[in-house]
C-alpha positions in Angstrom: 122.0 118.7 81.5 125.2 120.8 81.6 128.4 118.8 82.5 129.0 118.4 86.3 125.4 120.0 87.1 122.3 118.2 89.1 119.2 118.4 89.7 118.1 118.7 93.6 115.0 119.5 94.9 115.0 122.9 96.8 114.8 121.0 100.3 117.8 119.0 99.1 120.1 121.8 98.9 118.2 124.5 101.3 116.2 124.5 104.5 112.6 126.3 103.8 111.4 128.4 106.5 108.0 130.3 107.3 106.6 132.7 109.6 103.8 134.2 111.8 102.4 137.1 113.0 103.0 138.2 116.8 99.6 139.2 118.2 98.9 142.8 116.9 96.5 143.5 120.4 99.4 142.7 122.5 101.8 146.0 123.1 104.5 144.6 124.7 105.2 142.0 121.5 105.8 145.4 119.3 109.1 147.6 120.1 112.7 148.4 120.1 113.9 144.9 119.5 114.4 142.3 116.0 113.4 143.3 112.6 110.3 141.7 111.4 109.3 141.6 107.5 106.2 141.1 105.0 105.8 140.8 101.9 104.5 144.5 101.1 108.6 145.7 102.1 110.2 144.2 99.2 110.6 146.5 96.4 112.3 144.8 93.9 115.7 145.5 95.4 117.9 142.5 95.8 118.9 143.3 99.5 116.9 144.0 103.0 118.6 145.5 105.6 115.7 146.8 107.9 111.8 146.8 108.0 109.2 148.9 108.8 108.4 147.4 112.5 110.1 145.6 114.8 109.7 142.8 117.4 110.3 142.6 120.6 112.2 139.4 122.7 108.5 138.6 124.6 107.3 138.4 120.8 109.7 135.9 119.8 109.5 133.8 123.3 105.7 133.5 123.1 105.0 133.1 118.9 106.1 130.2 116.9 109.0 132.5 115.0 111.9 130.9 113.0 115.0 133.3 112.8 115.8 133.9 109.1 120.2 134.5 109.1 121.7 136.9 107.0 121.6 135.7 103.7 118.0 134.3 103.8 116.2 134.4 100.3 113.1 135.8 101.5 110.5 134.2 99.0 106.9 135.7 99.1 104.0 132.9 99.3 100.7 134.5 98.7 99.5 138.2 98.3 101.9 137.9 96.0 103.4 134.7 95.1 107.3 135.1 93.8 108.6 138.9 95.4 112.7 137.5 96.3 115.2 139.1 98.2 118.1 138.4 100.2 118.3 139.5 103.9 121.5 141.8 104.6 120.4 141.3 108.4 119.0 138.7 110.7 114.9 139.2 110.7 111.7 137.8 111.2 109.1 137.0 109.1 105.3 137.4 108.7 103.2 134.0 107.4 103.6 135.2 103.8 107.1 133.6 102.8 108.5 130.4 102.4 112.3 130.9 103.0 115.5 129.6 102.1 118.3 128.9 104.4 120.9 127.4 101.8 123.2 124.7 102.3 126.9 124.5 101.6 125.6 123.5 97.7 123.9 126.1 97.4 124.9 129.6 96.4 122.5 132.0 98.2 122.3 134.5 95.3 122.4 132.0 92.7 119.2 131.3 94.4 117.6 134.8 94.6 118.4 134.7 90.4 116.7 131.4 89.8 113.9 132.6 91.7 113.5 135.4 89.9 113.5 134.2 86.7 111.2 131.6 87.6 108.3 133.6 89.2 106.1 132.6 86.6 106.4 129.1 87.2 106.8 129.5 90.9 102.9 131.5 90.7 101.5 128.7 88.6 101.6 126.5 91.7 99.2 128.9 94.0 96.5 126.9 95.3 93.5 128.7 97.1 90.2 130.0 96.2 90.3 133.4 97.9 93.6 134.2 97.1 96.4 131.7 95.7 99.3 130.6 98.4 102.3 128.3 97.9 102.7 125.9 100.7 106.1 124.9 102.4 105.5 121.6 100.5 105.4 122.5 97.1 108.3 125.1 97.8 110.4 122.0 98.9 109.8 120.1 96.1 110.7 122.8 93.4 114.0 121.3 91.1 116.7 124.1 90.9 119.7 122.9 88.5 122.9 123.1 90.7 125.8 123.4 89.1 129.6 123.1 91.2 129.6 126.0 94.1 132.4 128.0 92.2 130.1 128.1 88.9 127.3 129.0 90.8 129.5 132.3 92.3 131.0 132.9 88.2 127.4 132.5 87.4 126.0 135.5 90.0 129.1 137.8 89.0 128.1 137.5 85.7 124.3 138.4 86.0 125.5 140.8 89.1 127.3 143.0 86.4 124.8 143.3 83.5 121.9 143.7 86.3 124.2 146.3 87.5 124.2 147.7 84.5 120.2 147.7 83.6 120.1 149.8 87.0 122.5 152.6 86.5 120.7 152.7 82.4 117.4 152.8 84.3 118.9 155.8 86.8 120.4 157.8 83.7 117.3 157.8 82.2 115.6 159.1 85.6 118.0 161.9 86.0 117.0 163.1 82.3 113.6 162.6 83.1 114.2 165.0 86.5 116.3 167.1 84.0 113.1 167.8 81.7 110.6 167.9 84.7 113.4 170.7 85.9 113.8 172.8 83.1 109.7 172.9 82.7 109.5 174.7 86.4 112.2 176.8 85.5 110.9 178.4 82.6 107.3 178.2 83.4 107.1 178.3 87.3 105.1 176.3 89.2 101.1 176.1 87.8 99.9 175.9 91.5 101.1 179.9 92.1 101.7 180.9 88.8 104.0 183.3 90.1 104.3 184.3 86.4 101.4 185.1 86.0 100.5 183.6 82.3 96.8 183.5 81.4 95.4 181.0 82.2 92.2 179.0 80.4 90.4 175.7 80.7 91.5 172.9 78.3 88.3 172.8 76.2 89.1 176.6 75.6 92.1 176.1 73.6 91.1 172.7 71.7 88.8 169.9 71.7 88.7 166.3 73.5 87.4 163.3 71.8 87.7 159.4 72.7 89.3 157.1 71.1 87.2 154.1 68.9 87.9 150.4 70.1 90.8 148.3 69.5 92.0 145.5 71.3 95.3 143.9 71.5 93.8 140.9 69.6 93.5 143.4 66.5 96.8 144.1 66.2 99.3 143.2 62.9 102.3 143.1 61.6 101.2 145.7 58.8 98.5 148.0 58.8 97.6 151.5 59.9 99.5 152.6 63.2 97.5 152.6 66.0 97.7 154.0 70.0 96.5 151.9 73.0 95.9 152.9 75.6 97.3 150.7 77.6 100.5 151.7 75.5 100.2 155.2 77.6 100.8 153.2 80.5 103.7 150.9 79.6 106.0 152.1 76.5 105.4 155.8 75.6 106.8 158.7 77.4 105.8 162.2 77.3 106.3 162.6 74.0 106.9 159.9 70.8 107.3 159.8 67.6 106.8 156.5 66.3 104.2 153.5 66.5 104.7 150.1 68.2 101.1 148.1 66.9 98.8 148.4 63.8 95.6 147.0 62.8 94.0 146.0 60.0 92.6 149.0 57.6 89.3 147.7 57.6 88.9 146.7 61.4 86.1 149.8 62.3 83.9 151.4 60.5 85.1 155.2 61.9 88.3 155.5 63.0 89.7 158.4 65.7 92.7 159.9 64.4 95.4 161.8 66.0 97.4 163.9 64.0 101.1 165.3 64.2 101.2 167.3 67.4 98.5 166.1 69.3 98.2 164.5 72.9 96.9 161.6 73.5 95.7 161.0 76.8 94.6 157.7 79.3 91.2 158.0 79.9 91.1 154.6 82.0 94.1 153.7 84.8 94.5 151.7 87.4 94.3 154.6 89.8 94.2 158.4 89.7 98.1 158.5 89.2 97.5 156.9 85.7 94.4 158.9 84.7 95.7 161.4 81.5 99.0 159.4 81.1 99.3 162.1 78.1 102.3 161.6 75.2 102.4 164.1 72.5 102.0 162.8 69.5 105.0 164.0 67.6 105.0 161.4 64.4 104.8 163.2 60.7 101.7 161.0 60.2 98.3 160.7 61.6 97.6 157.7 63.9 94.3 155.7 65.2 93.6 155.8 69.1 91.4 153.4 70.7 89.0 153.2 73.2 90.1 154.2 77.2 92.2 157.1 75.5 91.3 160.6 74.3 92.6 162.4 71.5 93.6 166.2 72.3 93.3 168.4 69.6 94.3 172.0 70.4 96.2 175.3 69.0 99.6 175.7 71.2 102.4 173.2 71.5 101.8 169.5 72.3 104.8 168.9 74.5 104.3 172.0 76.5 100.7 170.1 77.4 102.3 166.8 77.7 104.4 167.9 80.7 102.1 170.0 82.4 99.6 166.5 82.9 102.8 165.5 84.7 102.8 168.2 87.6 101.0 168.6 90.7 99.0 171.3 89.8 97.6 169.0 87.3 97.2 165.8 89.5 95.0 168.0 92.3 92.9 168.9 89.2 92.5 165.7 87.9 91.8 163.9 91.2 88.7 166.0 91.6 87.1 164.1 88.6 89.0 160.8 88.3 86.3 157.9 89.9 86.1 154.4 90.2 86.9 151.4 92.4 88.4 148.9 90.6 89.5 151.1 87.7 89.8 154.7 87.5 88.1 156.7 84.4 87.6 160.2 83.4 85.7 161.8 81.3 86.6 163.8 77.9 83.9 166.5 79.4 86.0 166.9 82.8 89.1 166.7 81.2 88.1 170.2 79.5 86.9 171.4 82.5 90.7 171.2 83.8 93.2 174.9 83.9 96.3 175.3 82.3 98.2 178.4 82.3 99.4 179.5 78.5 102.9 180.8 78.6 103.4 182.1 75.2 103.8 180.0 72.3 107.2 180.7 71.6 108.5 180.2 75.1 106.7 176.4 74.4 108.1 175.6 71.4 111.8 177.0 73.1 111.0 174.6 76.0 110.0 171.9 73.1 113.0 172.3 71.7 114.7 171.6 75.0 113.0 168.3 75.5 113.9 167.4 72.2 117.3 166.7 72.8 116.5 164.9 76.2 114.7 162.7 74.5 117.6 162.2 72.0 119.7 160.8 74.8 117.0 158.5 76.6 116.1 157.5 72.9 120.3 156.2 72.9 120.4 154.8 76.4 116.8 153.1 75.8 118.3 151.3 72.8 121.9 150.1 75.0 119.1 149.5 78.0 117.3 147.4 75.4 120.4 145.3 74.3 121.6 144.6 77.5 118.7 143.5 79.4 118.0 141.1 76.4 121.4 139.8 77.0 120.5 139.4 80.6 117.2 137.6 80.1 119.0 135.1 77.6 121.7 134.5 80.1 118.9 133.8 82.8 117.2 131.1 80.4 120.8 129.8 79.9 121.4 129.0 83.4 118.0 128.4 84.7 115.9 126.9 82.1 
């Protein structure tokens, strides 16, 4: 234990508070009147100042509401377990949170931070068979170290300014990715009117589709032949890349599906039709496996051109007509041929190419300083809190 610090159970230091749902049959209880919160309204941000609907003063005489002050730590308690933020207004609450009201020991957004870096944890201690809730009980009894009040404020300036700086890293990175998304329209036009008027063809008319072979994240190594998954489409590549994150072993399958230098390598399998063809152009100087739940585009004009045209609307309308499933979304290598894309001519893609080649110079730059400093973040989190 760190000099002068203690130990306290969360109801030591903070008062926990719930909520409940005004009757939703009953007009007069919903109006012009308090702020009223669930779980669905927080977004990540660390603040709240307003919600989606309000109660009115009948609600709050006639249901069993507690009134969170400014500078609650909302915590979510079931559908999900561990969403935190800090009130910036005086609310109300739906049944899904177990809130903390601090005490003079406790630092309100010293607080938020060590329950944000302890959501795992916090989610561990669900209970249910439907869905998994945190009761008011096991909230209470949660130990959060608690160190002298002025070391608890040092300690939020200090994660305060690196978060601060993981957000405007995450923004720059936006604005270059608005840049590219810009500069595509301008040259090319929009592919809903083609006001252009470029020719137009279906993909299967200008290359071929194939599927990936299986690999799973079990197969992966330290050393071996570099591999695509697709699940890599979802969470680490962008539009275009040019280096591998996993390998397997050479002799995992007996056929392997191989993406070569300029390719586009496509989700086949998503979450929801958003995800379907999360495409990168495959821009390495070597060829690369793809597994299963991602498609391989082989073709004859420029790969990033393709890449960023998956990311339009005129894409997404197309796509949606064949993307299907309930759980998971999947489309087919077959209808992903059947989809249009207008062919400006080669030169003006490999100009625009060129273009997006030096954007991704500078995210490649600030991804490496966003890298740095949110690993600097998480160790100070595990410093403080673990």
């Amino acid at each position: 234990m760190k000099e002068g610090w203690e130990y306290k159970k969360i109801k030591d230091v903070a008062l926990v508070v719930g909520g409940s749902t005004p009757k939703t049959n009953i007009d007069s209880y919903w109006g012009e009147g308090h702020f009223w919160v669930t779980p669905a309204e927080l977004d990540g941000s660390k603040y709240i100042s307003k919600t989606v609907r309000t109660i009115t003063d009948k609600a709050v005489e006639k249901t069993n509401l507690s009134l969170l002050p400014v500078g609650t730590v909302l915590l979510s308690s079931r559908a999900p377990i561990g969403k935190v933020c800090i009130t910036k207004k005086a609310m109300y609450c739906n049944q899904g949170f177990k809130n903390l009201v601090c005490g003079e020991r406790l630092y309100n957004e010293y607080a938020y931070y060590f329950l944000k870096h302890n959501v795992s944890y916090i989610q561990s201690l669900g209970t249910g068979a439907t869905f998994k809730e945190i009761s008011k009980k096991v909230v209470e009894g949660i130990e959060i170290p608690v160190p002298p009040l002025s070391e608890q404020q040092h300690i939020v300036e200090e994660l305060d300014l690196l978060s601060s700086i993981i957000e405007k890293k995450k923004a720059q990175l936006k604005e270059l990715d608005n840049l590219a998304q810009s500069i595509f329209y301008e040259m090319f036009g929009d592919p809903i009117i083609n006001e252009k008027g470029w020719e137009v063809k279906k993909m299967g008319e200008i290359g071929s589709i194939e599927r990936g072979a299986g690999i799973s994240k079990k197969d992966f190594v330290e050393k071996g032949i570099p591999c695509i998954h697709y699940g890599q489409l979802h969470t680490i590549f962008g539009a275009t890349t040019h280096v591998h994150k996993t390998c397997i072993p050479h002799d995992l399958l007996p056929k392997y599906k191989i993406a070569h230098p300029g390719d586009v390598v496509m989700a086949i399998t998503s979450e929801d039709v958003e995800g379907s063809c999360k495409s990168t152009a495959w821009l390495g100087n070597y060829d690369i496996i793809v597994g299963s739940d991602a498609a391989i585009f082989h073709h004859n004009i420029n790969g990033v051109y393709i890449s960023y045209y998956t990311q339009t609307k005129a894409f997404f309308n197309e796509k949606a007509r064949y993307a299907n499933g309930f759980k998971v979304t999947h489309i087919s290598t077959k209808e992903i041929e059947k989809i249009p894309i207008p062919l400006p001519p080669l030169p003006l893609q490999n100009l625009f190419a060129s273009k997006i080649q030096s954007i991704e110079h500078q995210k490649a730059l600030i991804k490496q300083s966003f890298t740095e400093v949110e690993t600097l973040f998480n160790s100070r989190m595990d410093y403080y809190f673990n």
